[in-house]
C-alpha positions as CSV (number, residue, x, y, z in Angstrom):
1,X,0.0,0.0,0.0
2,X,1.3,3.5,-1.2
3,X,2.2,5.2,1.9
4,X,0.5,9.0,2.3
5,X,2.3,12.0,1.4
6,X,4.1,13.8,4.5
7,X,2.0,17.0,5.5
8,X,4.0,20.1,4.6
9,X,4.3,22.6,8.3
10,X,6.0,25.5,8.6
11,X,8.8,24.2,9.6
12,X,10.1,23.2,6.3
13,X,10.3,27.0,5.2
14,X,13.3,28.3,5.5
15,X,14.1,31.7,7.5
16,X,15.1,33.1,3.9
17,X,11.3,32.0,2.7
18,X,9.8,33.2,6.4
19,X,11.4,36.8,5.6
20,X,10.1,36.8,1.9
21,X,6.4,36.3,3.2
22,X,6.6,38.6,5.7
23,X,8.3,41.5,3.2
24,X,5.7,40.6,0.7
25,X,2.3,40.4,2.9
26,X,3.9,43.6,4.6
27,X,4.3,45.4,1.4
28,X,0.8,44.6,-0.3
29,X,-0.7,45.6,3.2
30,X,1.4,49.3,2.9
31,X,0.3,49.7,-0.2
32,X,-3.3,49.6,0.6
33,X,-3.0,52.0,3.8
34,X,0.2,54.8,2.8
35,X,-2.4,57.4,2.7
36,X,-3.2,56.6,6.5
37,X,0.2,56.3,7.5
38,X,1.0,59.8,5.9
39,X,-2.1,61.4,7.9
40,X,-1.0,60.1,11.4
41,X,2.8,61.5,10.4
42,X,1.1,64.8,9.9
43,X,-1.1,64.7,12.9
44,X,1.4,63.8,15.6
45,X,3.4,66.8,14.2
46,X,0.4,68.7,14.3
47,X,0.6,71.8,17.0
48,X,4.4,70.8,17.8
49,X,6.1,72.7,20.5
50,X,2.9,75.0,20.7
51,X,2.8,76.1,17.2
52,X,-0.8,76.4,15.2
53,X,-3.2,73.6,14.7
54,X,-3.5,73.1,11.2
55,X,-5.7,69.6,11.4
56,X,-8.9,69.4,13.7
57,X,-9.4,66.0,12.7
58,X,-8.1,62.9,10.9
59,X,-10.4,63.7,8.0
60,X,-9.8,67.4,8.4
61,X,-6.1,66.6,7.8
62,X,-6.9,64.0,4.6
63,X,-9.0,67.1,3.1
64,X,-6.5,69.9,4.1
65,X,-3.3,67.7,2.4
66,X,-5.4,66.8,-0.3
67,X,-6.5,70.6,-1.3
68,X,-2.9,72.2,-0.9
69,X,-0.4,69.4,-2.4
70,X,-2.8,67.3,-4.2
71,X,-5.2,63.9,-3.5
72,X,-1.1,61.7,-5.0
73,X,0.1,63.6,-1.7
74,X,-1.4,61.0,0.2
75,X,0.9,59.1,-1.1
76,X,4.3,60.4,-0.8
77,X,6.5,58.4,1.1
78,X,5.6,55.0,-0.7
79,X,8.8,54.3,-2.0
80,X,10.1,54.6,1.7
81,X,7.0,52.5,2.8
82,X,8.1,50.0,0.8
83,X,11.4,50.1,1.5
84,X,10.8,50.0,5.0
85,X,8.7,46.5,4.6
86,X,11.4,44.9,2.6
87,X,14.1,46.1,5.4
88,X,12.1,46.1,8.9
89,X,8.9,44.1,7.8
90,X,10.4,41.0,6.2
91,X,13.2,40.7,9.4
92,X,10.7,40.6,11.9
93,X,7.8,38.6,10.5
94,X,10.8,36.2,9.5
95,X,13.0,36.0,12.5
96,X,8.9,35.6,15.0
97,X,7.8,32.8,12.8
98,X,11.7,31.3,13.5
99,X,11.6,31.9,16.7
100,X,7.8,31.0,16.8
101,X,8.7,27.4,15.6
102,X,11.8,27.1,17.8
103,X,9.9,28.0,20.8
104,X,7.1,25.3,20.2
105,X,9.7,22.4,19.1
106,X,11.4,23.1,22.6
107,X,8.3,23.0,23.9
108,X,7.7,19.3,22.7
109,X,4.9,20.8,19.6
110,X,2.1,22.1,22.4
111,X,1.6,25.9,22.5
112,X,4.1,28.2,24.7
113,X,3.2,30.5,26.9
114,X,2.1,34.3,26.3
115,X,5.0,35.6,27.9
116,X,7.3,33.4,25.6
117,X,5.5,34.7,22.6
118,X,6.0,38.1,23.8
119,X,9.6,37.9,24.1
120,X,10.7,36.2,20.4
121,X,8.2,39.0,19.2
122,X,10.2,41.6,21.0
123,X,13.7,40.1,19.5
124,X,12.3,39.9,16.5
125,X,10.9,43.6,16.5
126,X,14.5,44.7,18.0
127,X,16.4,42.8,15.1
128,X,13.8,44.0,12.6
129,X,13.9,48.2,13.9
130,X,17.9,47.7,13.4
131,X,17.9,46.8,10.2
132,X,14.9,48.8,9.6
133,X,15.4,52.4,10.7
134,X,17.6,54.0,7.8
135,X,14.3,53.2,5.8
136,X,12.0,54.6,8.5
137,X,13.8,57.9,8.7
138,X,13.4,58.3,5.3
139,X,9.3,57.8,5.3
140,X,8.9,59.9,8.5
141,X,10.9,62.6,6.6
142,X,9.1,62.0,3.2
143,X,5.5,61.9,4.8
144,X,6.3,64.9,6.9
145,X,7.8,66.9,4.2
146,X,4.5,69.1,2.5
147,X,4.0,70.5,6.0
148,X,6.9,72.5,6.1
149,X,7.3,76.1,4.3
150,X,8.5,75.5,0.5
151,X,11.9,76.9,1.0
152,X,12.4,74.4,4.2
153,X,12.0,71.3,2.0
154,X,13.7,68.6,1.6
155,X,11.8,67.5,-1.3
156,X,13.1,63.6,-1.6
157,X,11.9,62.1,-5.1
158,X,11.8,58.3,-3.4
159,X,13.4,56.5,-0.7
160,X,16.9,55.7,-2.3
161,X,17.5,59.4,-2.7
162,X,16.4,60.3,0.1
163,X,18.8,57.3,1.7
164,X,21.7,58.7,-0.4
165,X,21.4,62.3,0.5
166,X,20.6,61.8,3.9
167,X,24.7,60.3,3.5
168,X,26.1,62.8,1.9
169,X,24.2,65.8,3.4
170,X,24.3,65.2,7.4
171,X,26.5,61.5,7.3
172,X,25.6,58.1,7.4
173,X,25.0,58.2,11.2
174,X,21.7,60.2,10.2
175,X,20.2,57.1,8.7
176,X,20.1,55.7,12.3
177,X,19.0,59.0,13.5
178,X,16.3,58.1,16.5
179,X,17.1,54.6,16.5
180,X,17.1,54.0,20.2
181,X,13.3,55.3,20.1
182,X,12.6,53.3,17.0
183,X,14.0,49.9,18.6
184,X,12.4,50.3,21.7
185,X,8.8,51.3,19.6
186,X,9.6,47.9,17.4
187,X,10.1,46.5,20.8
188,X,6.9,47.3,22.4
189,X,5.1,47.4,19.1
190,X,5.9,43.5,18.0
191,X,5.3,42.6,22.0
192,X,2.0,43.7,21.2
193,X,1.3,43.1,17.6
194,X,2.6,39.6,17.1
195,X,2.5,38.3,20.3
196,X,-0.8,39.2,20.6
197,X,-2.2,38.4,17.3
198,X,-0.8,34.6,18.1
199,X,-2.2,34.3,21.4
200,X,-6.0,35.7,19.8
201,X,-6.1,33.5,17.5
202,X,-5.4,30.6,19.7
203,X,-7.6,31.3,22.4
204,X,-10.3,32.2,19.7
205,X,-10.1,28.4,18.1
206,X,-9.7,27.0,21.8
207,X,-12.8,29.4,23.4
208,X,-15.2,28.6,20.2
209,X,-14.3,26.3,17.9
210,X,-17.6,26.7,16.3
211,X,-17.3,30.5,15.1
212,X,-13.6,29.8,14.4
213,X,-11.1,27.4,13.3
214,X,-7.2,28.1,12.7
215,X,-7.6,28.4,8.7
216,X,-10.3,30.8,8.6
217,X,-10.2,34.3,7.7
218,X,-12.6,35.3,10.0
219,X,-9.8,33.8,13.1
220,X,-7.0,36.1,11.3
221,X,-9.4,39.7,11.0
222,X,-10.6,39.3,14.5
223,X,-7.2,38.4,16.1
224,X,-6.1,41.1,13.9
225,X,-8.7,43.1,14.9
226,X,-7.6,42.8,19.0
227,X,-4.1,43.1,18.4
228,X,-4.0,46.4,16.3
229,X,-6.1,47.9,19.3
230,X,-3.8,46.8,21.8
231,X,-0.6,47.8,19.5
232,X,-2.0,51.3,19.2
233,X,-2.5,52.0,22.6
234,X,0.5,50.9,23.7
235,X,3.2,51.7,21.0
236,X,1.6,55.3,20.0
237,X,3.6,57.3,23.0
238,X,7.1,55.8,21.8
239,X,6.1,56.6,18.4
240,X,5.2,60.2,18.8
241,X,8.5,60.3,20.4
242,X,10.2,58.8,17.2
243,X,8.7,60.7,14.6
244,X,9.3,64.3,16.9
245,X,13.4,62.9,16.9
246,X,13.5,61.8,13.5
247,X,12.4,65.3,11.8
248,X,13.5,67.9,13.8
249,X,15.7,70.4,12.1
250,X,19.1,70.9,14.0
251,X,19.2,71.1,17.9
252,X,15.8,71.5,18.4
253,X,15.7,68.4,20.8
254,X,18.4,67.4,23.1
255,X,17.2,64.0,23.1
256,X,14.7,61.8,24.2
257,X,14.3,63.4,27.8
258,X,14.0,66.8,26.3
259,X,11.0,65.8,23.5
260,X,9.4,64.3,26.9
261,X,9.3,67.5,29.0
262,X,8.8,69.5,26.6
263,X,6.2,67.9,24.6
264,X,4.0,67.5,28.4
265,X,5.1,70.9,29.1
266,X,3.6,73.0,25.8
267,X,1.1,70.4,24.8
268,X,0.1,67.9,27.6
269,X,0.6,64.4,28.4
270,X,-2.2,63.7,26.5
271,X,-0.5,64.8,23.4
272,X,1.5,61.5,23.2
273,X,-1.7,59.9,21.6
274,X,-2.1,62.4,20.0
275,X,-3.5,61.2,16.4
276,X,-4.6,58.1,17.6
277,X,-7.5,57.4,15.3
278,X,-5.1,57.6,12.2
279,X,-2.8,55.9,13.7
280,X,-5.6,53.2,14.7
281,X,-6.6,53.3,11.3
282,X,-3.3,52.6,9.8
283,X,-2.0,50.2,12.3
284,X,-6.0,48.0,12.4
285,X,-5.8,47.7,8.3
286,X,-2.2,46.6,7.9
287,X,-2.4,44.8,10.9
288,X,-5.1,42.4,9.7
289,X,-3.9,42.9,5.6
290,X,-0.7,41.9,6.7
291,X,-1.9,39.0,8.5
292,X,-4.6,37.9,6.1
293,X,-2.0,38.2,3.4
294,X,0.7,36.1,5.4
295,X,-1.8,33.3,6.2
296,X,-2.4,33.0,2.1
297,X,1.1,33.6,1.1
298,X,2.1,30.4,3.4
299,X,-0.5,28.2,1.4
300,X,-0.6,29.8,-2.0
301,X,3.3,29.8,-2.2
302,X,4.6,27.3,0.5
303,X,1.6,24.9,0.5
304,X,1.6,24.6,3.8
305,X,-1.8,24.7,5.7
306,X,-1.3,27.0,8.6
307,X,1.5,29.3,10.2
């Protein structure tokens, strides 16, 4: 009797094939929300250092950036977007579904425990904003770029030139410019995101295995759903913090201390979620595409049934 065909798992992708998927869900995912990513760039820079408020609202922003520079000004910063996803994105979706599988083969195949999930989703977010942050100063800069005065400009034409100059203009230190911020963000951001997202989904299938089952897309959207929540609560402070470092002009921060007191001091503590729906509505969306997108790219490409 012919003997059945061995099961392909996840384990028989390699880490080069883990940070593909990852790069390529995470990219069709930016692609879909850039114009949301743009806004909460705009809106977190919004007031800064008690200057005027030029957006009331999310949408207020969308129709203000749209009527000066343009509705492809939502766009700007794509290139970097994408850039960003091929560095950052595909190095830590790769190196948490690595670690993911390690974990669980140590663990003799049964499911680890939160806090275990949590820490290989904050190495991977670590090794990911590392690689990662020469590609995020350049879309924070690009994004942020049509709400300075024309003559203050930096007017990058995509990410590569922007990347280049950045080198040549202000040294190749610059393209790590903020990256203590931006590791510890990717550190508390993946703790939440991924960690998260795996823990949802599990305790969904486990809890009611009627309404859900570990293949269905309605599993991914609403574990999606819960971790993008939790992400944007948690990750928007060190964020604001980020973006504030990553496009100030000269000394106007001494550092990370400085954006803090200063930032409570002219604007409020509440300030640090500041922009919270856009940034809600850019991390939800590419949460769950990039998750939905994942799930299919493992089949479609890898054949294998499930991450």
């Amino acid at each position: 009797m012919a003997s059945q065909p061995t099961k392909r798992t996840s384990n028989d992708i390699s880490f080069a094939g883990k940070c593909f998927s990852g790069g390529l869900a995470g990219t069709m995912a930016t692609g879909i929300v850039q114009p949301l990513d743009l806004v909460k760039t705009r809106m977190q820079l919004n007031a800064q250092g008690g200057g005027p408020r030029l957006h009331k609202t999310s949408l207020h922003a969308l129709w203000n950036i749209s009527r000066a520079e343009g509705p492809l000004a939502l766009y700007k910063g794509l290139s970097a977007g994408i850039l960003r996803q091929i560095t950052y994105g595909s190095s830590r979706l790769g190196a948490y579904t690595w670690l993911l599988q390690y974990s669980t083969e140590r663990n003799k195949g049964k499911p680890i425990p939160f806090w275990e999930k949590v820490l290989d989703a904050t190495t991977a977010g670590i090794f990911g904003a590392v690689i990662g942050t020469p590609a995020e100063v350049a879309l924070v800069r690009m994004t942020a770029d049509g709400r300075l005065p024309p003559e203050q400009r930096r007017g990058y034409t995509n990410a590569l030139q922007a990347l280049f100059r950045m080198a040549k203009e202000e040294g190749v230190a610059t393209l790590w410019k903020g990256c203590v911020p931006t590791v510890l963000r990717a550190a508390v951001l993946n703790a939440t995101q991924l960690a998260v997202y795996s823990q949802a989904k599990e305790v969904l299938v486990q809890k009611f295995p009627t309404s859900f089952d570990t293949k269905g897309s309605l599993t991914h959207v609403v574990a999606s759903f819960i971790s993008g929540f939790c992400c944007t609560v948690i990750s928007l402070p060190v964020d604001q913090v980020k973006t504030r470092l990553q496009t100030m002009k000269g000394s106007e921060y001494g550092g990370v201390g400085d954006i803090l007191s200063k930032t409570i001091k002219h604007e409020g503590i509440l300030s640090f979620w500041k922009g919270f729906m856009p940034y809600f509505l850019r991390l939800g969306p590419h949460t769950i595409f990039t998750f939905l997108f994942l799930e299919q790219i493992t089949v479609r490409i890898w054949g294998v049934s499930t991450l």
